[in-house]
OpenMM code with the backbone's topology and positions (N, CA, C; nanometers):
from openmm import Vec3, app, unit

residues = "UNK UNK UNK UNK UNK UNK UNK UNK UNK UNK UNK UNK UNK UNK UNK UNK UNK UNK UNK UNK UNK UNK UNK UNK UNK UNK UNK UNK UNK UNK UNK UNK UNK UNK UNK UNK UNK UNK UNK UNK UNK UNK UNK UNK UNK UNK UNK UNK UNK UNK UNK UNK UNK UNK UNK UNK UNK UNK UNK UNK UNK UNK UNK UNK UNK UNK UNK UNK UNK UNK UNK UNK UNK UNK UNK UNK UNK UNK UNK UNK UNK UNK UNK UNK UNK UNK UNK UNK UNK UNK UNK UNK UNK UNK UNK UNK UNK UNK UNK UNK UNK UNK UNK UNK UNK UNK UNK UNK UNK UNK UNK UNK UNK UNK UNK UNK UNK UNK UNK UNK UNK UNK UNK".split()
positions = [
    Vec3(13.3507, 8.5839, -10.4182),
    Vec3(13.3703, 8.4484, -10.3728),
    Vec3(13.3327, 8.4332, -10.2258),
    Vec3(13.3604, 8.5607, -10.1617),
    Vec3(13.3065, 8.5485, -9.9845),
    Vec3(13.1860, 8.5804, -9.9444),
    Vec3(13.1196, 8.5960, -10.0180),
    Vec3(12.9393, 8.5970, -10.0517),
    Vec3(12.8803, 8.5260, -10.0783),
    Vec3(12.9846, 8.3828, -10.1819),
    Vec3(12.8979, 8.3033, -10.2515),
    Vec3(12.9496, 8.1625, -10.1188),
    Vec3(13.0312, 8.1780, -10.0374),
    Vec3(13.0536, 8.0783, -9.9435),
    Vec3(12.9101, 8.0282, -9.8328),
    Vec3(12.8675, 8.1509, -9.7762),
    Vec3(12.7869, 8.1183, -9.7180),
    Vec3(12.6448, 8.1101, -9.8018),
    Vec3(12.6234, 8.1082, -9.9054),
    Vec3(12.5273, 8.0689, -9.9675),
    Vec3(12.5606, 7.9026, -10.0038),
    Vec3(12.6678, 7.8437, -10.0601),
    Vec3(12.6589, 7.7213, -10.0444),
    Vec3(12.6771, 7.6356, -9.9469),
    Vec3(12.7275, 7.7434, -9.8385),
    Vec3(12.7117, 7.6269, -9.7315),
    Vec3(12.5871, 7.6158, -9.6801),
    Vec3(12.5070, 7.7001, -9.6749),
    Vec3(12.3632, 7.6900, -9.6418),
    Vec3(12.2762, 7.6211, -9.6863),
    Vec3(12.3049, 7.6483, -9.8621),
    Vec3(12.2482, 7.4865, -9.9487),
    Vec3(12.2786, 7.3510, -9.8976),
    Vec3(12.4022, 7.3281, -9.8472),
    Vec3(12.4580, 7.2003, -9.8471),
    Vec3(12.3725, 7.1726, -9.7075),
    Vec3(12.3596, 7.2383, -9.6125),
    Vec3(12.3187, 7.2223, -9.4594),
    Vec3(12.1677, 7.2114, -9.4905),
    Vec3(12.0632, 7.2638, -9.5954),
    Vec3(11.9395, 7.2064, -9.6472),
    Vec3(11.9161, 7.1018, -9.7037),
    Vec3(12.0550, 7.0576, -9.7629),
    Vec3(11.9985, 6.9489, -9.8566),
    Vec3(12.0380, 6.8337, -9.7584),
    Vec3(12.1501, 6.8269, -9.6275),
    Vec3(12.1239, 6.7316, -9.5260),
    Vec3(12.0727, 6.7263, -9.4203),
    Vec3(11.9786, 6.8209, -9.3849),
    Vec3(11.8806, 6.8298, -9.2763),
    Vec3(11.7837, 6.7351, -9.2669),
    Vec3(11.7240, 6.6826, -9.4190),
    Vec3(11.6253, 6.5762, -9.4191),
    Vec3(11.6556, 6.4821, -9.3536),
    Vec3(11.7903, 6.4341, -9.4064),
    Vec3(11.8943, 6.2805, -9.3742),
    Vec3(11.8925, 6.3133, -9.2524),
    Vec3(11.9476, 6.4204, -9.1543),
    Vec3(12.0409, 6.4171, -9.0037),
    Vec3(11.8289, 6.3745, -8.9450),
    Vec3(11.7259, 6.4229, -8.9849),
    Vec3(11.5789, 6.3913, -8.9468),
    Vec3(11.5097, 6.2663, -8.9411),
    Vec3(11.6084, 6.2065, -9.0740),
    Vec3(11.5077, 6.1222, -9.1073),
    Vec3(11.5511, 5.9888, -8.9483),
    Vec3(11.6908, 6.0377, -8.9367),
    Vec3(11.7484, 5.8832, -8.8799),
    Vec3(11.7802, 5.9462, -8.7296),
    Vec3(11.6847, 5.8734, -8.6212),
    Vec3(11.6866, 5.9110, -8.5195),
    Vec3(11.7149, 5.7896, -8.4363),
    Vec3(11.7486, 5.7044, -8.4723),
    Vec3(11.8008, 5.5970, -8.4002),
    Vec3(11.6974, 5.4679, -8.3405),
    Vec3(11.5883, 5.5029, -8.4627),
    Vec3(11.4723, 5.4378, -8.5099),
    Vec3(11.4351, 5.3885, -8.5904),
    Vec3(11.4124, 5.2367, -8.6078),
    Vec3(11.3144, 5.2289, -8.7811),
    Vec3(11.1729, 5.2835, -8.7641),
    Vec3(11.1426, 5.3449, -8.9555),
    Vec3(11.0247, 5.3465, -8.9406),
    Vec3(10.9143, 5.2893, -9.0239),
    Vec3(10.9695, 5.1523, -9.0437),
    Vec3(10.9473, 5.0483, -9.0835),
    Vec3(10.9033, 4.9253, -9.0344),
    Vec3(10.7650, 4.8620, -9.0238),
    Vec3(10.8123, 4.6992, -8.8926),
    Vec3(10.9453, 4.6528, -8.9402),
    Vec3(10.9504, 4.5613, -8.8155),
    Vec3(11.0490, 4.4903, -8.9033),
    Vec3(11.0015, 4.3591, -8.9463),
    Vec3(11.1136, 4.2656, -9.0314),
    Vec3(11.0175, 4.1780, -9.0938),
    Vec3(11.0696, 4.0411, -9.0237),
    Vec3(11.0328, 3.9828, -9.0862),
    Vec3(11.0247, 3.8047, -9.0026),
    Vec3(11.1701, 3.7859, -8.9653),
    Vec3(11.2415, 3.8236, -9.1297),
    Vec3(11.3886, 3.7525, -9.0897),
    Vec3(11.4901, 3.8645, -8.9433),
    Vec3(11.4286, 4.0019, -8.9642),
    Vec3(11.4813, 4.0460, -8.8717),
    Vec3(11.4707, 4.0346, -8.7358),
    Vec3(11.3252, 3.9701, -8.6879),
    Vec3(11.2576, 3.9729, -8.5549),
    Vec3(11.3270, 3.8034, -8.5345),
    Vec3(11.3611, 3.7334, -8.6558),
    Vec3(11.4723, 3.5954, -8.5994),
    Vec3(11.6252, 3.6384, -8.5328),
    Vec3(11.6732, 3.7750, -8.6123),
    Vec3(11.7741, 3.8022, -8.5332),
    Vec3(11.8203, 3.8666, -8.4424),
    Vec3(11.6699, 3.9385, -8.4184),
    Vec3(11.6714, 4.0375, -8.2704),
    Vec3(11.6823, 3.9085, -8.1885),
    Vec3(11.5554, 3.7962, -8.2019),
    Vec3(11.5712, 3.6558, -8.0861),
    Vec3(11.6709, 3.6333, -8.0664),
    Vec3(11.7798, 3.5775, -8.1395),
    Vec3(11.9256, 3.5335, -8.1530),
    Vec3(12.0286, 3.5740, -8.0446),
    Vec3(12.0242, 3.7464, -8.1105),
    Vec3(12.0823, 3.8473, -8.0276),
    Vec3(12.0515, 3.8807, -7.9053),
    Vec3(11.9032, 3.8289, -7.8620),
    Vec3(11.8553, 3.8854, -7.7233),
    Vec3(11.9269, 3.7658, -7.6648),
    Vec3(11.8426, 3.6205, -7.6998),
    Vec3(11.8849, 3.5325, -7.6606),
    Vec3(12.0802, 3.5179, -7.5987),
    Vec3(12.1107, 3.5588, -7.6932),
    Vec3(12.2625, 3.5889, -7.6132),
    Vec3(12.3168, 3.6653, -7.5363),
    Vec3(12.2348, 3.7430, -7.5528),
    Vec3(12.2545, 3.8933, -7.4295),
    Vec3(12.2080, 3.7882, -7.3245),
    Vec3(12.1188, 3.7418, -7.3101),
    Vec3(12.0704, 3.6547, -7.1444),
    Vec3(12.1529, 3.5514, -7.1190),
    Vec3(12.2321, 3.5469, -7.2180),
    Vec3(12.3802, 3.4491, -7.1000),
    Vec3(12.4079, 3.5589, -7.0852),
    Vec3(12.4378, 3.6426, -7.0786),
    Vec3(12.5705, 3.7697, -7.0357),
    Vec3(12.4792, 3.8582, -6.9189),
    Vec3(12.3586, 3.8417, -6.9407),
    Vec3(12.2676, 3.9948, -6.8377),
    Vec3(12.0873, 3.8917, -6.8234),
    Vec3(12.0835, 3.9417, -6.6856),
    Vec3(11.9979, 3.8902, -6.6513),
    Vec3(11.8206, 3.9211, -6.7324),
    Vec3(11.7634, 3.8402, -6.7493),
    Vec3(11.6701, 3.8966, -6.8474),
    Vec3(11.5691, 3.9462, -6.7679),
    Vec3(11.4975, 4.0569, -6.8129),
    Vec3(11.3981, 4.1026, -6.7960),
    Vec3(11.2360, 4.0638, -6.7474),
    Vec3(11.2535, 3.9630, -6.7999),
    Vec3(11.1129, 3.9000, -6.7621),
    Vec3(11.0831, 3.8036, -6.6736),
    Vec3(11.1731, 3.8101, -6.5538),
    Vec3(11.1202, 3.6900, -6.4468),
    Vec3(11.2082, 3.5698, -6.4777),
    Vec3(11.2467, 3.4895, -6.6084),
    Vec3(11.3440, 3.4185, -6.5868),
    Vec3(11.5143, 3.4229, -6.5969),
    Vec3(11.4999, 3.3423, -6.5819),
    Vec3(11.6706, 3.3011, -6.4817),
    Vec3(11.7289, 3.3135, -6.5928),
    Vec3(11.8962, 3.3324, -6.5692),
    Vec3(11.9681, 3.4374, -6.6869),
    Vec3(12.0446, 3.2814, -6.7642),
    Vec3(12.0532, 3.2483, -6.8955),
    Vec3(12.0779, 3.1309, -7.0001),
    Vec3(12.2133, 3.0946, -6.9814),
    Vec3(12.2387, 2.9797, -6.9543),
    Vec3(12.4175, 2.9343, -6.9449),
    Vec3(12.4119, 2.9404, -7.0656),
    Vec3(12.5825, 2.9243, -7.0623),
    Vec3(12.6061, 2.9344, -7.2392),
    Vec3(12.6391, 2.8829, -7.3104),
    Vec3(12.5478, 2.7640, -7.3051),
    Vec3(12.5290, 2.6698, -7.4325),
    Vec3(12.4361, 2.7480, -7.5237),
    Vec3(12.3581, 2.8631, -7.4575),
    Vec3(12.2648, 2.9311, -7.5693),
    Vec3(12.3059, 3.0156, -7.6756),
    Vec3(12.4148, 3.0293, -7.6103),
    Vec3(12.5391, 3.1413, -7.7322),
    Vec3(12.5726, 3.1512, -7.8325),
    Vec3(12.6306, 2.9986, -7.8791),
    Vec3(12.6432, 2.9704, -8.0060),
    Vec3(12.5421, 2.8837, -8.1063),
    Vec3(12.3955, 2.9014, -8.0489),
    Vec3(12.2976, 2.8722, -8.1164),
    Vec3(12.3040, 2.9252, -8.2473),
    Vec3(12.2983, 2.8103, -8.3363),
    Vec3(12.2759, 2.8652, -8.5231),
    Vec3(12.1347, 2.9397, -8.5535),
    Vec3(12.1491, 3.0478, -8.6430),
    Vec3(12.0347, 3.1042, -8.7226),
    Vec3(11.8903, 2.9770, -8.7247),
    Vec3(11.9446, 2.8554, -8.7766),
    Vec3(11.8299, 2.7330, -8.7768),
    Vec3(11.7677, 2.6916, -8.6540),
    Vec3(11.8335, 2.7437, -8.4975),
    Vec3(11.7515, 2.7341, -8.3908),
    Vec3(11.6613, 2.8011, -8.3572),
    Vec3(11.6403, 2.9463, -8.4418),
    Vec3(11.5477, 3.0837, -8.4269),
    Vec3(11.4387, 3.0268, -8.5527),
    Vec3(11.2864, 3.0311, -8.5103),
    Vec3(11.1887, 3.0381, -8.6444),
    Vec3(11.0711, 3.1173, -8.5773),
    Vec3(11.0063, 3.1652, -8.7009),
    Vec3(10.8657, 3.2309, -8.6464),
    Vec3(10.7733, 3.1005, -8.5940),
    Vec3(10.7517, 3.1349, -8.4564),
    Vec3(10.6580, 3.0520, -8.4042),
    Vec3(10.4691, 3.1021, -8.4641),
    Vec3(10.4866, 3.2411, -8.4411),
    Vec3(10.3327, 3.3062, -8.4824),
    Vec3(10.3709, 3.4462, -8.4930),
    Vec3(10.3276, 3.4695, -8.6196),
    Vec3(10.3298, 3.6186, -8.6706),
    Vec3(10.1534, 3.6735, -8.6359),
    Vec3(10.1638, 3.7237, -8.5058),
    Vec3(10.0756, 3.8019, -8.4900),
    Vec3(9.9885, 3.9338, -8.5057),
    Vec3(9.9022, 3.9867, -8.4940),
    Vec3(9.9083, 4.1045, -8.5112),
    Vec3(9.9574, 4.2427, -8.4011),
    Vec3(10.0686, 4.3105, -8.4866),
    Vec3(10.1920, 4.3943, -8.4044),
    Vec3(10.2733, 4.3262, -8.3594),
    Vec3(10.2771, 4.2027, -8.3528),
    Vec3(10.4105, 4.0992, -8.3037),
    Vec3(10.4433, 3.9909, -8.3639),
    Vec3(10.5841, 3.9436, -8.3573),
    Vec3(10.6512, 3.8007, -8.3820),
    Vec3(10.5953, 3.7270, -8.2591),
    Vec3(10.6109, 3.6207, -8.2459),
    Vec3(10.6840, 3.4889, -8.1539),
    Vec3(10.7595, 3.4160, -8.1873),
    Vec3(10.8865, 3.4289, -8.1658),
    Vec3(11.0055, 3.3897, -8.2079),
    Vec3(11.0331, 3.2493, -8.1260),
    Vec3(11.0241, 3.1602, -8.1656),
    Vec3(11.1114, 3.0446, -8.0380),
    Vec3(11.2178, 3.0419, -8.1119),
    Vec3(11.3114, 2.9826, -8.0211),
    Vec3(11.4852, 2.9873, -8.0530),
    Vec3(11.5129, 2.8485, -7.9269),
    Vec3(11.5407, 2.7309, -8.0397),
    Vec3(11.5746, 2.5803, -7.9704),
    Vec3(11.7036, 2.5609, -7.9355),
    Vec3(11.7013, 2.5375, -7.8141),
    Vec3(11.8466, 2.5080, -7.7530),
    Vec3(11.8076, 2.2858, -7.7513),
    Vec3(11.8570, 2.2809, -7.8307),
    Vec3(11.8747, 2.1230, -7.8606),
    Vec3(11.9531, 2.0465, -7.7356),
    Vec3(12.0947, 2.1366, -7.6770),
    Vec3(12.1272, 2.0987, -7.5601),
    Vec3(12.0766, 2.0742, -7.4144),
    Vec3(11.9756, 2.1628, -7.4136),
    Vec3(11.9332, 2.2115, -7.2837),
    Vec3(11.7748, 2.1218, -7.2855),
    Vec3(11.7342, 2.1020, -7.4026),
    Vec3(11.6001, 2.0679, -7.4894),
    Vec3(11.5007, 2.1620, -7.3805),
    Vec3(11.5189, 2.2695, -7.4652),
    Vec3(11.4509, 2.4261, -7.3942),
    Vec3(11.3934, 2.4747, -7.4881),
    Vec3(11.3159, 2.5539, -7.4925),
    Vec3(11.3024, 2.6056, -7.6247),
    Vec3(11.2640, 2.7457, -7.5423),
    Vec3(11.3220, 2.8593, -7.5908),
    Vec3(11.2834, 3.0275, -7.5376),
    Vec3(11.1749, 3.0644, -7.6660),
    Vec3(11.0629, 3.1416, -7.6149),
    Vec3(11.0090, 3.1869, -7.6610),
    Vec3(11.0010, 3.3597, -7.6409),
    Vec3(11.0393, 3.4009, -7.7484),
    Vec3(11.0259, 3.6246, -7.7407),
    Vec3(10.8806, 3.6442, -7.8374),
    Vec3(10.8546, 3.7784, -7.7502),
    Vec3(10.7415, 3.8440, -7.8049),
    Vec3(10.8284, 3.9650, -7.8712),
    Vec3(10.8471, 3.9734, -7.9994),
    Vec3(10.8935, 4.0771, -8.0867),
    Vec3(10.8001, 4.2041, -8.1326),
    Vec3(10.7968, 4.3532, -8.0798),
    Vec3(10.7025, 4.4098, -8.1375),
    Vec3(10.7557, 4.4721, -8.2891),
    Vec3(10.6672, 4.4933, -8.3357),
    Vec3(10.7256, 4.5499, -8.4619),
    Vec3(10.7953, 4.6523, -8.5158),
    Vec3(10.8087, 4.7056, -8.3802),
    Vec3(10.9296, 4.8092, -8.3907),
    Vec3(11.0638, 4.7479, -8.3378),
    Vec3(11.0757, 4.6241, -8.3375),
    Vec3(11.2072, 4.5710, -8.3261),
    Vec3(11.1980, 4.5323, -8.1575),
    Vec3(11.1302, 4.5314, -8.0744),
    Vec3(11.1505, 4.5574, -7.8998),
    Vec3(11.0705, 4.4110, -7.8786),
    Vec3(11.1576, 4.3902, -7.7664),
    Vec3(11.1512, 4.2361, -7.7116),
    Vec3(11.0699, 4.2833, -7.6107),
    Vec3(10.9073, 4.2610, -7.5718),
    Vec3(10.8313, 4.3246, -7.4567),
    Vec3(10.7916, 4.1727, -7.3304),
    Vec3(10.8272, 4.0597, -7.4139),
    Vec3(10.7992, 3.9233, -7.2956),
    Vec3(10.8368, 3.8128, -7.3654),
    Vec3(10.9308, 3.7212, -7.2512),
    Vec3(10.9850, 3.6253, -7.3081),
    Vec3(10.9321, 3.4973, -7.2018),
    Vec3(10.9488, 3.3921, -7.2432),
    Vec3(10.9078, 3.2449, -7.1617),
    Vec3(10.9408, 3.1250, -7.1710),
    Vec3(10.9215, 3.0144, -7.1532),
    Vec3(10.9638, 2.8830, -7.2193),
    Vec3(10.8601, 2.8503, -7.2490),
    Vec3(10.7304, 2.9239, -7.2461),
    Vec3(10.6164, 2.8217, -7.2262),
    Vec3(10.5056, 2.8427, -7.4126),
    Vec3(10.5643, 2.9310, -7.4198),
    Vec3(10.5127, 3.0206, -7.5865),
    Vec3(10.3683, 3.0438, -7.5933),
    Vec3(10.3276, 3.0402, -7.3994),
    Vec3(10.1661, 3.1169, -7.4048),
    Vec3(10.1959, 3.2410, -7.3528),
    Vec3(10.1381, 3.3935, -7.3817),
    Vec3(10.1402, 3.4946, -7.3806),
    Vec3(9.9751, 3.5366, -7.3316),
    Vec3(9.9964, 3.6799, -7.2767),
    Vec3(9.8677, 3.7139, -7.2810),
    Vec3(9.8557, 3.8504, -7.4040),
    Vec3(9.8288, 3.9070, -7.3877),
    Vec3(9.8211, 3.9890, -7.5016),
    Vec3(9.9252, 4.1303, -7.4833),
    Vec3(9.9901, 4.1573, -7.6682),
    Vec3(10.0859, 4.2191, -7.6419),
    Vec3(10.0603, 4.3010, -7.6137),
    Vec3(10.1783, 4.4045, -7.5194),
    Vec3(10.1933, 4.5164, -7.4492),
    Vec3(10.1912, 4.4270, -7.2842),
    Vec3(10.1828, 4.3020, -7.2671),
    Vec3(10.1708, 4.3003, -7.1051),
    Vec3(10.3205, 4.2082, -7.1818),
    Vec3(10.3590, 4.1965, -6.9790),
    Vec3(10.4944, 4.0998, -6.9860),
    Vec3(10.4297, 3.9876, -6.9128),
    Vec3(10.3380, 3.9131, -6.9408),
    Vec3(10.3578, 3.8101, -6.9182),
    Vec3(10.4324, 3.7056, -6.9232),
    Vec3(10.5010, 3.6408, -6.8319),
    Vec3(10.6017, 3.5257, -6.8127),
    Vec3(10.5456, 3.4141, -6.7798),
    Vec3(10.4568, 3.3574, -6.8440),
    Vec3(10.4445, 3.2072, -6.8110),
    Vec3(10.5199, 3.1145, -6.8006),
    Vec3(10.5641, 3.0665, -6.7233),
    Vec3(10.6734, 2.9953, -6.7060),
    Vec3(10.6179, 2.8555, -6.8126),
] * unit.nanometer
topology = app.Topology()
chain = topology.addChain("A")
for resn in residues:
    res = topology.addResidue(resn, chain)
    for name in ("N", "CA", "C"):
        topology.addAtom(name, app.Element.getBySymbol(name[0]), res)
């Protein structure tokens, strides 16, 4: 029986090595339309709370409790979303560049971009 222990535990530690590999705290999958609406959502609310990244000014928070129906695909590009997300209050509309690995790389009000991988901020 104390022979056959470390033989199944060794099985068991092969047969979850794939799993502990496969998941690195990455998809490796794009993601798809409805998800790149709720990365916007979620970013969008992080910028009332933390200043955003791209040159503009950080969102009071009327943007917070924006509904799912204020986020739509503006242009499914190639390797990217453009997500606008309408603040009806503010009559703003934010525009995110979503890459398809889930990463917000430039955001604006203006929903002209230059090409992805730059951060352009057109105001």
């Amino acid at each position: 029986m104390c022979r056959l222990l470390p033989f199944v535990g060794g099985v068991i530690l092969w047969l979850l090595l794939p799993c502990a590999q496969a998941h690195e705290g990455h998809e490796h999958m794009p993601v798809s339309m409805k998800k790149a609406v709720e990365i916007a959502l979620a970013t969008t609310q992080d910028y009332t709370l933390n200043t955003p990244p791209f040159g503009i000014a950080q969102l009071d928070k009327s943007w917070r409790e924006l509904p799912v129906s204020a986020a739509q695909i503006y242009e499914n590009g190639r390797g990217y979303y453009l997500v606008s997300v309408e603040n009806s209050l503010q009559a703003k509309t934010l525009y995110l560049r979503i890459l398809l690995d889930g990463s917000v790389d430039a955001a604006n009000f203006s929903g002209t971009f230059v090409s992805p991988g730059s951060t352009n901020t057109t105001p």
